[in-house]
C-alpha positions as CSV (number, residue, x, y, z in Angstrom):
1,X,0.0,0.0,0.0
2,X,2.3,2.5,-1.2
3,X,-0.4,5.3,-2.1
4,X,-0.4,8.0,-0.1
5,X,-4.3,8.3,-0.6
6,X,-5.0,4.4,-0.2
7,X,-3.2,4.6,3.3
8,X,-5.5,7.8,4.4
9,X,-8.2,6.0,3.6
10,X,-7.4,3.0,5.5
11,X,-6.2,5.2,8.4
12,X,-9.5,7.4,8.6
13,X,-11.6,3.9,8.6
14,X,-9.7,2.8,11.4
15,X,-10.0,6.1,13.2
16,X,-13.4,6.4,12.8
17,X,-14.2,2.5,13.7
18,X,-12.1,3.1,17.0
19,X,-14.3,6.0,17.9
20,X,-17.6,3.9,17.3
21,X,-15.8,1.6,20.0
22,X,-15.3,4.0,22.2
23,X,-18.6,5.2,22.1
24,X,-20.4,1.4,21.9
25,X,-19.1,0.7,25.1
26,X,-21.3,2.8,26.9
27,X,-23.8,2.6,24.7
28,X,-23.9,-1.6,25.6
29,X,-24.3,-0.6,29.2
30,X,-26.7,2.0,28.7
31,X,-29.0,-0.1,26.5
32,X,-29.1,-3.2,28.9
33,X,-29.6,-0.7,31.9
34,X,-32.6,0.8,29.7
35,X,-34.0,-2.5,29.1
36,X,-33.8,-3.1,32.6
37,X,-35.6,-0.1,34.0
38,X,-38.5,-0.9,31.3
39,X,-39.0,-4.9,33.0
40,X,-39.0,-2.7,36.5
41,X,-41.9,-0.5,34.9
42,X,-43.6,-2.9,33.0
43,X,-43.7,-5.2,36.6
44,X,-45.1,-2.4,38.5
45,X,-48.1,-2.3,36.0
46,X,-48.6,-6.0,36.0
47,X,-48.2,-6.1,39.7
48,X,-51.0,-3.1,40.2
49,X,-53.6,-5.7,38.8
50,X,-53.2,-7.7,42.3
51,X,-54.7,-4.7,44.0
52,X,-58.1,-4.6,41.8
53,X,-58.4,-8.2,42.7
54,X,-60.5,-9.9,46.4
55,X,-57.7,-10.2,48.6
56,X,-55.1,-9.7,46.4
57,X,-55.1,-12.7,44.6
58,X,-55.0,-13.7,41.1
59,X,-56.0,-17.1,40.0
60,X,-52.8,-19.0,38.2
61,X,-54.0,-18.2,34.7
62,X,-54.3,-14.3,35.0
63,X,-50.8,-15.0,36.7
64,X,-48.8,-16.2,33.8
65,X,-50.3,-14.2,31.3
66,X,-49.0,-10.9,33.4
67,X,-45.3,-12.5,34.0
68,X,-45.3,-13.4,30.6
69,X,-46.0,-9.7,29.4
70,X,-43.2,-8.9,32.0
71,X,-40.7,-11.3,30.7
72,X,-40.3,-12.3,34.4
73,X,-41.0,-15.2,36.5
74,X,-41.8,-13.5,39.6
75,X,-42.7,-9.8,40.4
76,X,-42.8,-8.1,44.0
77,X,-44.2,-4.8,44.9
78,X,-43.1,-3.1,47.9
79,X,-45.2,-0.7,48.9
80,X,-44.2,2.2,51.5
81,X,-46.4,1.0,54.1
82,X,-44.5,-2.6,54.3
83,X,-47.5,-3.6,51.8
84,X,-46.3,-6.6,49.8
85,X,-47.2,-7.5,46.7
86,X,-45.8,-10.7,44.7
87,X,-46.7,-12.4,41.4
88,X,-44.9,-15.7,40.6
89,X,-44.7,-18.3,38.8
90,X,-42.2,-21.1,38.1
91,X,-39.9,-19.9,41.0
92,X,-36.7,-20.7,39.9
93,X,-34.4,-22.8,43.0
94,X,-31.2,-20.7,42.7
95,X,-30.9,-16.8,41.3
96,X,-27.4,-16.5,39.9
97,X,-27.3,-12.7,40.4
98,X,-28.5,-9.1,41.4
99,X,-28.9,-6.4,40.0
100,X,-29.9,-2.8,42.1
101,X,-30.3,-0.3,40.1
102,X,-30.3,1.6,42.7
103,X,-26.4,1.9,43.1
104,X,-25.5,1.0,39.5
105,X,-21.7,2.5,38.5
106,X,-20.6,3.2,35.7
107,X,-17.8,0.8,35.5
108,X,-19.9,-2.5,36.9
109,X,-23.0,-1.5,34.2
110,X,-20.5,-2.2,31.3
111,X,-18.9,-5.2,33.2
112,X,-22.1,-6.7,33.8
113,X,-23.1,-5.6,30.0
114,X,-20.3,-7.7,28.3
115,X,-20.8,-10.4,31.0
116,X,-24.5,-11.0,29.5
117,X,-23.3,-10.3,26.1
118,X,-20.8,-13.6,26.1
119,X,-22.2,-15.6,28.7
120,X,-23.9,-19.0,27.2
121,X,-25.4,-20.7,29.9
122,X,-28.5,-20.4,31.5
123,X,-28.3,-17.1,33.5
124,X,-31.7,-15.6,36.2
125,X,-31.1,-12.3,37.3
126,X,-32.9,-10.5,40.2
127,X,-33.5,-6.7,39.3
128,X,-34.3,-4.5,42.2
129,X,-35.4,-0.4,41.1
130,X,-37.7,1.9,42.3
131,X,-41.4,2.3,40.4
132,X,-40.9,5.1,37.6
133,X,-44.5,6.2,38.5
134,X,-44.0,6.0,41.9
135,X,-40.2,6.6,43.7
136,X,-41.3,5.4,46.8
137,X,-42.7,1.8,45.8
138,X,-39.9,-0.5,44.9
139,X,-40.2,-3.5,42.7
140,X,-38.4,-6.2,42.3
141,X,-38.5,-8.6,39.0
142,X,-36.9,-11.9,38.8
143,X,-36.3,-13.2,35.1
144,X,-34.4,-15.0,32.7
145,X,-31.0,-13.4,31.1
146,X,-31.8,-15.2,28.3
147,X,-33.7,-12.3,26.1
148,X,-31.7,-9.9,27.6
149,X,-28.5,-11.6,25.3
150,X,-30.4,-11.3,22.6
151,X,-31.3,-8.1,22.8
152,X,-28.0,-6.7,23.3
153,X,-26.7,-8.6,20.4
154,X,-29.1,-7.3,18.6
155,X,-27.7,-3.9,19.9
156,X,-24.2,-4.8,18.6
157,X,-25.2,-5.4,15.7
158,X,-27.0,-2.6,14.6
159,X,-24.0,-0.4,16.2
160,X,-21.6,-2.3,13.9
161,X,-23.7,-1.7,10.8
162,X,-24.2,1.9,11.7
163,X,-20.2,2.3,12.3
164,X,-19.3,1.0,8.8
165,X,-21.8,2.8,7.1
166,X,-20.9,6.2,9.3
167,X,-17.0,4.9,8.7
168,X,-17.2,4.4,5.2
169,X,-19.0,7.8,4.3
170,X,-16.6,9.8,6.9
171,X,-13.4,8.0,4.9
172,X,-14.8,8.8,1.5
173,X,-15.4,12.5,2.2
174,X,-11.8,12.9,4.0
175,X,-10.5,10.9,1.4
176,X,-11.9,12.5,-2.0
177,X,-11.3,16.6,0.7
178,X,-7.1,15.2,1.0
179,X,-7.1,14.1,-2.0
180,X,-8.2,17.4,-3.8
181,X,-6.6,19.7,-0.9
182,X,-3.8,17.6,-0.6
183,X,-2.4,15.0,-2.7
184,X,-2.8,16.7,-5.6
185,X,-1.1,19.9,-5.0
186,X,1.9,17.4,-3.6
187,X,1.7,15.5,-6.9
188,X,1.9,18.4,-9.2
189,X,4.8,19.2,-7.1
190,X,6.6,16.3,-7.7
191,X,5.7,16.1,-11.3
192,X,7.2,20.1,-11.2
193,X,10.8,18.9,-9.3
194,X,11.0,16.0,-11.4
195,X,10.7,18.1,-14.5
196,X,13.1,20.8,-13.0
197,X,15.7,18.3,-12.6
198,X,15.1,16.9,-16.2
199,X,16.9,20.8,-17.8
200,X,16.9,23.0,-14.7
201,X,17.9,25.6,-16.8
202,X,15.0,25.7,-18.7
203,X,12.8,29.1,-16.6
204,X,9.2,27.4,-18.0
205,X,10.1,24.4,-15.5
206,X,10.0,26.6,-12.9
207,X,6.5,25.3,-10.9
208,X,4.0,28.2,-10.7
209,X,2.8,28.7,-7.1
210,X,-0.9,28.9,-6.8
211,X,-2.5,31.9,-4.6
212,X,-3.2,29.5,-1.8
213,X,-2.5,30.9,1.4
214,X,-2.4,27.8,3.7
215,X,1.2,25.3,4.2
216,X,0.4,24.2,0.6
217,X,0.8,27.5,-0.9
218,X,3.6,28.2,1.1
219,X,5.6,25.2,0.1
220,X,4.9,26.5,-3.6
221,X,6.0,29.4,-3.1
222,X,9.5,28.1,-1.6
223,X,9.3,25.8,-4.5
224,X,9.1,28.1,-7.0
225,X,11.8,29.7,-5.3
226,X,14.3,27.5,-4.8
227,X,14.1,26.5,-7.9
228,X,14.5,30.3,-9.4
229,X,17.6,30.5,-7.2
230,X,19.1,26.9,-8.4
231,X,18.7,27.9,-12.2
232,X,20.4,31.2,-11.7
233,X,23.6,29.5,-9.9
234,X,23.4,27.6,-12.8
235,X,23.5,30.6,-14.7
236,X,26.1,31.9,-12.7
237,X,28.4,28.8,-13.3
238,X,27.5,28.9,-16.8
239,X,28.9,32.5,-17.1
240,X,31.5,31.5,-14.7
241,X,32.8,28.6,-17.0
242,X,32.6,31.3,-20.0
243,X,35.0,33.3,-17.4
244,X,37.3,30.5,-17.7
245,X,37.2,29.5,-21.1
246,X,37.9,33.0,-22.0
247,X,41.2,33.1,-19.6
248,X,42.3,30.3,-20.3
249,X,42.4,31.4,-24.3
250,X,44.4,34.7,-23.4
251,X,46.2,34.0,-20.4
252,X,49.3,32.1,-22.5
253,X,49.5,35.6,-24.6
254,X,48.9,37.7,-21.5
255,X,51.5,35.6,-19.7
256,X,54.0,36.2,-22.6
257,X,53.6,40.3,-22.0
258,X,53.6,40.4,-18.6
259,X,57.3,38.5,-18.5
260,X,58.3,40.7,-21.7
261,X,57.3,43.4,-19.2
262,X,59.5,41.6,-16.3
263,X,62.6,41.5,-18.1
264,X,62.2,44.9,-19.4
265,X,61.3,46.4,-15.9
266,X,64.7,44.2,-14.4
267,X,66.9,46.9,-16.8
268,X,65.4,49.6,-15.0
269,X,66.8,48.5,-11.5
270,X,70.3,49.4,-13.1
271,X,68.7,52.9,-13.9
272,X,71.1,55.9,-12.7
273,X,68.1,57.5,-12.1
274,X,67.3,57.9,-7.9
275,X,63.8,57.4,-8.5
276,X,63.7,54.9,-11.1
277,X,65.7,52.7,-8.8
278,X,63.7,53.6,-5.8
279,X,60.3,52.2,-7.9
280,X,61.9,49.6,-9.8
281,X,61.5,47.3,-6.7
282,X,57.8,47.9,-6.4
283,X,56.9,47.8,-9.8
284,X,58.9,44.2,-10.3
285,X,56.8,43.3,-6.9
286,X,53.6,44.6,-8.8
287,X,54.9,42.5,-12.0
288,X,55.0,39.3,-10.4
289,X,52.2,39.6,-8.9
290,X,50.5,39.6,-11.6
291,X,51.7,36.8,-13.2
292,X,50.7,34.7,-10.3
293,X,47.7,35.5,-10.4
294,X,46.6,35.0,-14.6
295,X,48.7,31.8,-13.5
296,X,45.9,31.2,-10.2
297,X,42.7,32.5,-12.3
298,X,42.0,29.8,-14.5
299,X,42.5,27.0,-11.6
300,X,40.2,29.0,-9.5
301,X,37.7,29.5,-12.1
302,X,38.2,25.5,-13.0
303,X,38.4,24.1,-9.6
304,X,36.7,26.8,-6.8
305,X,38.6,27.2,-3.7
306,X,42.1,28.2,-4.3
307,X,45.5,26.0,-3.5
308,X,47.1,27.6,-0.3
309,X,50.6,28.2,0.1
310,X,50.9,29.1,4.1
311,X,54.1,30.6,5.4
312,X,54.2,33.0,8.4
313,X,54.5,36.6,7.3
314,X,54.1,40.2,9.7
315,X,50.9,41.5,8.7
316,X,51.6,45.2,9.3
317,X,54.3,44.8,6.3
318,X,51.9,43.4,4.1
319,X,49.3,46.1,4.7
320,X,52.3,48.3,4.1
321,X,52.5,47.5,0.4
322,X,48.8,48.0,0.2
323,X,49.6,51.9,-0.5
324,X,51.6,52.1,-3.1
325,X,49.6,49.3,-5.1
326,X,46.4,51.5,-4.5
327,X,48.6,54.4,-5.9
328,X,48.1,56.1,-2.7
329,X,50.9,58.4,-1.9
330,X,49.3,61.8,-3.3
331,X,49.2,64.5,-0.9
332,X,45.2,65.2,-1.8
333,X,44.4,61.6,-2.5
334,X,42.7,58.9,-0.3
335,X,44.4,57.6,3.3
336,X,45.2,54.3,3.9
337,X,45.7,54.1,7.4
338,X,47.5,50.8,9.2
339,X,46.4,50.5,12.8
340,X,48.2,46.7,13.1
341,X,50.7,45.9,15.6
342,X,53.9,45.7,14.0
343,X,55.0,42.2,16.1
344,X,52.2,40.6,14.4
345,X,52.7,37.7,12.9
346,X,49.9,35.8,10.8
347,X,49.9,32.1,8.8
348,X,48.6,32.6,5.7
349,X,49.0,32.6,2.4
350,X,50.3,35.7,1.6
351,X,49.7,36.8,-2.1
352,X,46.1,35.9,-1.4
353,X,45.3,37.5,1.4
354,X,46.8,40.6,-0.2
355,X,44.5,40.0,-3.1
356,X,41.4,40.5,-0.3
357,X,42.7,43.3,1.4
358,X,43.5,44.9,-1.8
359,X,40.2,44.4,-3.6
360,X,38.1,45.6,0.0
361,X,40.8,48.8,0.1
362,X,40.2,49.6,-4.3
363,X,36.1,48.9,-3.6
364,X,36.5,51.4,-0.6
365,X,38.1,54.0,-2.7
366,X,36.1,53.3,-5.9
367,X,32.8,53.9,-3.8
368,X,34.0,57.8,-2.7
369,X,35.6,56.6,0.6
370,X,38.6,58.9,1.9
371,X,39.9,57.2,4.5
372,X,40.7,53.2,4.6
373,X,41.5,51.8,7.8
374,X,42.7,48.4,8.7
375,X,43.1,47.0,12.0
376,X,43.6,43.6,13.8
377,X,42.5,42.3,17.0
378,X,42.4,38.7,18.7
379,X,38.4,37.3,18.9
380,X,38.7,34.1,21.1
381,X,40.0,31.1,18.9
382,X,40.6,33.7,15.9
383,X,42.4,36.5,14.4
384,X,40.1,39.6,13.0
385,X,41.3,42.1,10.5
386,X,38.8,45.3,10.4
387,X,39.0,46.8,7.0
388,X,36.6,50.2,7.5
389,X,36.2,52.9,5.4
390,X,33.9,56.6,5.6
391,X,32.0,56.1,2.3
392,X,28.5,56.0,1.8
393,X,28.3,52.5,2.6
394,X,26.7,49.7,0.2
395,X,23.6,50.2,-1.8
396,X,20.4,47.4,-0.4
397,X,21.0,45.4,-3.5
398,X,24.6,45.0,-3.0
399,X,24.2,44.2,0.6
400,X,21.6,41.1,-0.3
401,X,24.1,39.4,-3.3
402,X,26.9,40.8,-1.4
403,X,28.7,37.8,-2.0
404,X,27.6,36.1,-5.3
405,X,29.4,36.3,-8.1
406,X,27.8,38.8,-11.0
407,X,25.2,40.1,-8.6
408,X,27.1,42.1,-5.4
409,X,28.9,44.9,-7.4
410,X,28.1,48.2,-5.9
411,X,29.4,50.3,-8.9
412,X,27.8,50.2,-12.6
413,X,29.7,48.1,-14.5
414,X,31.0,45.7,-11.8
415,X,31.2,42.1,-12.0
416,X,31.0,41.8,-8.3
417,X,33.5,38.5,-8.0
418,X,36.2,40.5,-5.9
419,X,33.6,39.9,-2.7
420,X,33.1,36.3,-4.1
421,X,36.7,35.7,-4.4
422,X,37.6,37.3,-1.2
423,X,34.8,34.8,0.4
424,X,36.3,31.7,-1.3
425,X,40.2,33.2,0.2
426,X,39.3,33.2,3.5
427,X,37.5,29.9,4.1
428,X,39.9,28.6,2.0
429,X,41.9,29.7,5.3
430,X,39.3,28.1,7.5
431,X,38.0,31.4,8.3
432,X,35.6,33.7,6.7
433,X,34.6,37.7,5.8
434,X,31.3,39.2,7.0
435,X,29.5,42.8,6.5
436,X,29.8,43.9,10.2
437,X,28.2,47.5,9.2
438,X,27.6,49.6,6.2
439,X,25.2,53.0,6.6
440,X,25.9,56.3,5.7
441,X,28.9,56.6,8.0
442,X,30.9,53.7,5.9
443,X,31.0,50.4,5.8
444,X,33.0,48.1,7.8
445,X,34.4,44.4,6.8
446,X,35.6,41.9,9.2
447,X,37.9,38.9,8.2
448,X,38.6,36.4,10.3
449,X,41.5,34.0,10.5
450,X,42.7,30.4,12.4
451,X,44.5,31.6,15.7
452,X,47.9,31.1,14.1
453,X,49.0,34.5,14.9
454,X,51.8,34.8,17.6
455,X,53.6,38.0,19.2
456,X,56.8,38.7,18.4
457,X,59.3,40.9,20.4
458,X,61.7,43.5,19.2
459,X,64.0,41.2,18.1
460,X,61.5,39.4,16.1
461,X,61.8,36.1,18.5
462,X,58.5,34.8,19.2
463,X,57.4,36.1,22.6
């Protein structure tokens, strides 16, 4: 039974079947205590027929024919005066039990019930209960259980027949209300992800949510969503591929300039110039830089995270080269200010996290910022480096695709993959970056790294 609406059905027949149980129970008691109030009745009317008659008496004849309206075998009137009023029969020699209805519980009227229900032998009862027409007259009606069996079986029957028919209707309306409220939402659902997963590229597989306001509609909606948001990653990884196909056709050439460049630039650190020597350095740095990363690109592109190489490196130096890369030094240009210990010492890899804090510092200073600001400070197991800045702070779009590729750019034009690749750098690390602020005072980044930063003294010993 591996229907979803066959085992609802089944499950609302049994439901419904146990509740008939429930209620039967008392209704078995209730029916035989009923049955026995109306033999008490019916032998205070038979016994009444006693008083009309010379002394009391009835002959034998007009005796039987009143027990055997009764059901009974004897019947005795008590009046409240001590008056005694008795109408037998065939006395039987032994009665097998009493009933007083008198002090009838709850929990002994369906014992008693079920007793007569499944007993098979021969069974006479005595039934004590006060007159319906009169409270103060108390009869007492000895008969055969015998007809009492019947009747409650009878009883059970009719219960049982009633329960299926009540079962079977109650199943068939829940049944055909899940079916339309339920199961076939959840089945066009299923028919929707399994057609998704068929070309999830394709937009018209996307399943169309239904205005339904209940968990149904809900679960459309997230659907619907879910699956806008997996086709457009797939878009995004589609473009992304492009991304590398394209690098991977120019970075040989690009390669090619970038070292004719190199061996060009080595000439000028012979320069007799002051100032050509005093750049050369920086622009040979800048150089092979550069080359590592069109050589990094395509892998990263190709395989995701990028391959670490971790050595241990002062991280106030590295921020210090941050400057002249931006193209800083100008006496009415942007500040770059360095708020680092200087004995700091990080593991890391070093190109790359210069490739983060360079791309946070050029978005800073792109966006209007004047003043970049990088600090560090311990946060229990980790290392944080603040990278703040006193622009206008990020736009609401960028701040909701802050860190997917082609979607978090803040400036028009952007690709928005330096976020995406600074994301990818740092849990590379086993760390990661986070938006701590960004308002109309500037916007503040925090990167956080292992705890593999140590102190160093003076003398650069670790402390």
């Amino acid at each position: 039974m591996k229907s979803l609406s066959a085992r609802l059905l089944v499950l609302t027949i049994g439901f419904v079947m146990l509740a008939e149980v429930l209620i039967f129970v008392p209704s078995v008691a209730r029916y035989r205590l009923t049955w026995l109030e109306s033999k008490i009745a019916a032998g205070h009317l038979a016994a009444l027929a006693l008083e009309e008659a010379p002394d009391n008496m009835v002959s034998r004849e007009l005796a039987r024919q009143l027990l055997a309206h009764v059901g009974a075998r004897a019947i005795v009137l008590r009046k409240p005066n001590n008056t005694k009023l008795m109408v037998d029969s065939d006395m039987p020699t032994t009665i097998d039990g009493t009933d007083d209805l008198r002090e009838m519980h709850v929990l002994s009227a369906i014992g008693d019930a079920f007793a007569a229900l499944f007993r098979t032998e021969p069974h006479v009862i005595r039934v004590l209960g006060r007159s319906p027409q009169n409270a103060e007259t108390l009869v007492e009606v000895v008969l055969d259980e015998s007809p009492l069996r019947g009747e409650i079986a009878g009883f059970a029957i009719r219960i049982l027949q009633l329960s299926l028919v009540i079962s079977l209707i109650t199943a068939a309306l829940v049944y055909f209300s899940l079916q339309w409220l339920l199961v076939r939402p959840m089945r066009r659902m299923v028919a929707a992800m399994t057609s998704f997963r068929e070309d999830p590229e394709d937009a018209s597989r996307v399943v169309q949510p239904t205005s339904r306001g209940d968990e149904v509609g809900l679960a459309e909606r997230e659907l619907a969503q879910l699956q806008e948001t997996v086709r457009q990653a797939l878009a995004q990884r589609a473009h992304l591929a492009a991304l590398g196909t394209a690098v991977s056709k120019i970075n040989h050439d690009l390669k090619n300039m970038l070292a004719t460049a190199r061996l060009l630039s080595d000439s000028l650190a012979d320069s007799g110039a002051p100032e050509v020597r005093r750049v050369a350095p920086r622009l040979l740095e800048a150089l092979d830089r550069a080359v590592a990363l069109c050589a990094r690109t395509l892998d990263f592109t190709r395989e995701g995270a990028p391959p670490l190489h971790r050595r241990r490196f002062r991280l106030a130096e590295l921020v210090a080269e941050l400057e002249p890369a931006l193209g800083l030094p100008q006496a009415d240009g942007p500040l770059l200010v360095e708020r680092i210990d200087p004995a700091l010492v990080i593991d890391a890899d070093r190109d790359q996290l210069f490739r983060v804090l360079f791309n946070l510092a050029r978005n800073a200073i792109e966006a209007g910022a004047r003043r970049v600001e990088i600090a560090a400070e311990p946060e229990q197991a980790q290392i944080a480096i603040l990278v703040g800045d006193d622009g206008p702070g990020l736009p609401p779009k960028a701040r909701e695709n802050l860190f997917r590729p082609f979607a978090g750019s803040a400036r028009p034009g952007g690709t928005g993959l330096g976020l995406a690749v600074a994301r990818e750098v740092m849990r590379a690390h086993g760390g990661d970056i986070v938006l701590e602020r960004s308002d109309a005072a500037g916007t503040v980044f925090r990167l956080r790294l292992p705890s593999r930063a140590v102190a160093l003294d003076a003398a650069g010993r670790a402390a």
